[in-house]
C-alpha positions, 0 to 999 in steps of 0.5 A: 971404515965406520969413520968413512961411512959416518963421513957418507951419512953426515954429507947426505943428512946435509944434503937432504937437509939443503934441498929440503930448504931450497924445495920449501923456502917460499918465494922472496916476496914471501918474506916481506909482505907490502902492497902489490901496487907499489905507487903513491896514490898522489902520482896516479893522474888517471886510470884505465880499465881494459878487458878483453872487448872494451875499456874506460877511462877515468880521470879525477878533477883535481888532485883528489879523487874524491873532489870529482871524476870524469869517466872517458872525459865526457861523463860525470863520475861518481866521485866517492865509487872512484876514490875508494877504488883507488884506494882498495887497489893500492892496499892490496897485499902481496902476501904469499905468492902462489907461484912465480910461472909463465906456465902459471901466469897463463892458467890463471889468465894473467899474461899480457895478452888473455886477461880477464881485467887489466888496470893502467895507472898513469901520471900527469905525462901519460907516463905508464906507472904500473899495470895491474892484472886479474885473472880467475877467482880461487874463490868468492871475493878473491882474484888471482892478481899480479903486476907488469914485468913480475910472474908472482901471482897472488890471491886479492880480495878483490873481484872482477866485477869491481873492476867494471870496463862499464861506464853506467857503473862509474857515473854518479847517478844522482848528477841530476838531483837537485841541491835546492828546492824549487818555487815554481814547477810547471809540467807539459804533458803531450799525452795528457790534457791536463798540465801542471803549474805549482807556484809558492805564493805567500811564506810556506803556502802553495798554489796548483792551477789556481788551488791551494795546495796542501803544504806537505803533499807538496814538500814532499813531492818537491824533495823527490827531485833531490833524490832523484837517481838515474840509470846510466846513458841512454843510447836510444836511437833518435827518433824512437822516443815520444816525449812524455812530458817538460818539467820547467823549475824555477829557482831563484830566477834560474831555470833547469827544464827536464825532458821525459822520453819513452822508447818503442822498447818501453824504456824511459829516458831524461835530459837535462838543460844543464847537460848535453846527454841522454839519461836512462831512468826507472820507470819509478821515476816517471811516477814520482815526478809526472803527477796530475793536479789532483795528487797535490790537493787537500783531501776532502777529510782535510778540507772539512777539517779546515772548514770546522776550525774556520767555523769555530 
């Protein structure tokens, strides 16, 4: 009889033993962690980003995201924001899977249909790579993630606010920053009565309206149009902005014309020659560049500093 109730014992020790394992053992996807994205970068020929209300595209000039993008086709991306996206969800680490659920899938806003991102790599055929979702955040930098056709959800170091469906936060905004300096600048100012002409007229020497200009106030004036950074798209409506001024460069026989604007709402906005589009731009801006004659001239201590040096 002891031998049978042994017997009992043994089979439910090896009974508990099994569904302690089978309770426990993690997921499958748990015992090899790899990317979750599961793509070569070189096979992604554009990319969509879709909420629930809007969505943008973008789309590498070349094989290599960093060489250049445009975001909807129709504005200029910034190339470096955009390739190292690219390259942040395709290091994502499907490690330890919080749960394998439809039920799940829902509460962290990761079905198909209520989603708080979604993220759709394509190749050069259109052809449908992946789908990338991300749902609510267990906490700061972390998103609850998975991908099409697979109910694991994981937690990324990734946040949603990366994943922008807005496209002033994808265009370069130093696209109208110039690459080299200028030797002429003229200036129309509508509002004002004065206008501006600068010219170089001899080596490094400057001439504003006539005046000699003092050489470093000038070169640094002329470098603000290297660094000059804009806002985003202006969708002011036609009409409701005065212009406020022209800036005409000249470069080496070529011309770029800036336009100016301010809207009834006080925002400042700019187009360029080059480009078919309205820019917003700080009103920063507007100060750095829409300057009077009298902000390039030799103070008076320069001036008789030089009429001292000339006298000995």
């Amino acid at each position: 009889m002891s031998g049978y109730i042994k017997t009992l014992a043994a089979l439910g020790l090896t009974q508990v033993a099994l569904i302690v394992v089978v309770w426990f053992k993690p997921f499958d996807s748990q015992l090899e962690a790899g990317a979750l994205i599961q793509i070569d970068a070189e096979r992604i020929a554009y990319i969509k980003i879709i909420d629930s209300e809007t969505s943008i595209m973008l789309r590498p000039d070349s094989e290599n995201w960093s060489d250049g993008v445009a975001v909807n086709d129709k504005y200029i991306g910034d190339s470096k924001k955009a390739s190292a996206f690219i390259s942040q969800i395709l290091e994502l680490k499907a490690q330890w899977a919080l749960t394998q659920t439809s039920e799940a899938v829902k509460r962290f806003e990761l079905s198909d249909s209520n989603y708080q991102r979604k993220v759709e790599l394509y190749d050069s055929n259109d052809q449908l790579l992946e789908t990338f979702f991300t749902g609510t955040s267990p906490e700061f930098g972390k998103v609850h993630a998975r991908v099409s056709k697979n109910n694991s959800v994981y937690a990324v170091d990734i946040a949603n606010h990366q994943i922008s469906t807005t496209v002033d936060d994808w265009i370069d905004k130093a696209q109208l920053a110039l690459t080299h300096l200028p030797s002429e600048v003229n200036i129309d100012q509508p509002l004002k009565t004065e206008d501006f002409s600068l010219a170089e007229i001899e080596g490094s020497a400057w001439q504003i309206n006539g005046n000699i200009a003092d050489e470093q106030k000038v070169n640094d004036y002329l470098t603000r149009f290297k660094n000059f950074q804009i806002l985003g798209i202006s969708n002011a409506a036609e009409g409701s902005q005065a212009r406020l001024a022209t800036i005409n460069l000249t470069s080496d026989e070529t011309g770029i014309v800036f336009n100016f604007y301010k809207s009834v709402d006080d925002e400042f906005s700019v187009t360029i020659s080059t480009q078919n589009q309205t820019f917003r731009v700080a009103e920063y801006w507007i100060n750095q560049l829409l300057i009077n004659e009298t902000d390039l001239l030799p103070s008076e201590k320069d001036l008789k500093s030089s009429e001292d040096n000339n006298a000995e």
